[in-house]
C-alpha positions as CSV (number, residue, x, y, z in Angstrom):
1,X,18.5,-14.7,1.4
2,X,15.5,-13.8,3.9
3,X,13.0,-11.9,3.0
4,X,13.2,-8.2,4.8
5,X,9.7,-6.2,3.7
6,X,7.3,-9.0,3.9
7,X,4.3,-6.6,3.5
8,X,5.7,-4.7,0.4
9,X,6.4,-8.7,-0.5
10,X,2.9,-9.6,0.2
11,X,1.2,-6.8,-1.5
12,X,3.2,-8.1,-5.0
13,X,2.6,-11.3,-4.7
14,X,-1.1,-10.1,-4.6
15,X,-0.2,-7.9,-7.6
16,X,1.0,-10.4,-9.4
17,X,-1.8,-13.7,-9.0
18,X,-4.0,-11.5,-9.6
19,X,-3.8,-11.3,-13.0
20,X,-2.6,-14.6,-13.2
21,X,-5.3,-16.3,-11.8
22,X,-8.0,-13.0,-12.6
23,X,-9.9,-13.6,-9.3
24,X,-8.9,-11.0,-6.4
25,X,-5.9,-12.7,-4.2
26,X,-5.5,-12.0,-0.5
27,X,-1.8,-13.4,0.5
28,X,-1.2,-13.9,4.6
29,X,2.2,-15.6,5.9
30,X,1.1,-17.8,9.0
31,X,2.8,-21.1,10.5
32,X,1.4,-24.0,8.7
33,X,3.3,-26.8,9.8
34,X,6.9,-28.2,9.1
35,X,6.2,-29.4,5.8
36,X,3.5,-27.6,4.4
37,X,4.4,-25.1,1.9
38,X,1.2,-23.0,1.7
39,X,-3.1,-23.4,1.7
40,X,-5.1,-22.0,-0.7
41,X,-8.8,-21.4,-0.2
42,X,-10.9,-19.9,-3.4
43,X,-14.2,-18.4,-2.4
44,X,-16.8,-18.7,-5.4
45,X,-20.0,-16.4,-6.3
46,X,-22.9,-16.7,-7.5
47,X,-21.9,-15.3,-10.9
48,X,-19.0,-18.4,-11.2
49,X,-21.8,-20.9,-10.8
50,X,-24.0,-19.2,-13.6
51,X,-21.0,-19.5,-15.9
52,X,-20.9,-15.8,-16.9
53,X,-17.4,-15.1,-16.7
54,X,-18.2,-11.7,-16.6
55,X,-19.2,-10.7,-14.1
56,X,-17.0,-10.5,-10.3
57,X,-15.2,-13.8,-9.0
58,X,-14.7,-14.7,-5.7
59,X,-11.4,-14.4,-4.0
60,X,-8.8,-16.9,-3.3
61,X,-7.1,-16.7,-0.1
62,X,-3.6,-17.9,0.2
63,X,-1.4,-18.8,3.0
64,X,2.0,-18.7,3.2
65,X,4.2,-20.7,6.1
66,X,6.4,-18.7,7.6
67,X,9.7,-20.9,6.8
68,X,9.2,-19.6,2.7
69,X,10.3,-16.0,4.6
70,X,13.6,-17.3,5.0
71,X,14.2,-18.1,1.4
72,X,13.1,-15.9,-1.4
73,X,14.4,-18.4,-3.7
74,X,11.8,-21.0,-2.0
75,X,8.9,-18.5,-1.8
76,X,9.3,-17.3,-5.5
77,X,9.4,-21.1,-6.7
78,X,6.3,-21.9,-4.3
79,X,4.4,-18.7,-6.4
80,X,5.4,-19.8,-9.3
81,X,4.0,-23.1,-8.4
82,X,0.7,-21.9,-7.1
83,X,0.7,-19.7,-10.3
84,X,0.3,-22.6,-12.7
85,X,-1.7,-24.6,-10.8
86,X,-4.6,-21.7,-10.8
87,X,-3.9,-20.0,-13.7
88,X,-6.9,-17.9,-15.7
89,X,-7.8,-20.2,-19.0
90,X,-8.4,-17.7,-21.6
């Protein structure tokens, strides 16, 4: 099943890493290539290289390809993915 709002889409998946992966998350859907699934790009402060965990982190900028908007089933397993991979160790 395609996806039909991809901004109210975008917006949760934002929601949602955010407090998986407690850093800010901006998600964009852009052609990557036939068989890459996303890119993922974590800006870092100053604060993150102190250690103090604190104060604000930097934030990770995720790209989506296109091809996951044909699929939900695809795109939810590729967040799910991306999820686990940079999740939050508390």
């Amino acid at each position: 099943m395609k996806v039909k709002r991809i901004e109210q889409t975008r917006r949760r998946i934002e929601w949602g890493m955010e407090k998986d992966v407690g850093r800010p998350v901006r998600v964009s859907f852009s052609h990557l290539g036939k068989d890459k699934r996303y890119s993922v790009a974590i800006q870092t402060t100053l604060y993150e290289f102190d250690g103090d965990s604190n104060e604000s982190k930097g934030t990770m900028h995720l790209s989506l390809n296109t091809t996951l908007l044909q699929n939900k089933t695809m795109l939810t397993d590729t967040i799910m993915e991306i999820s686990n991979l940079y999740r939050k160790s508390e």
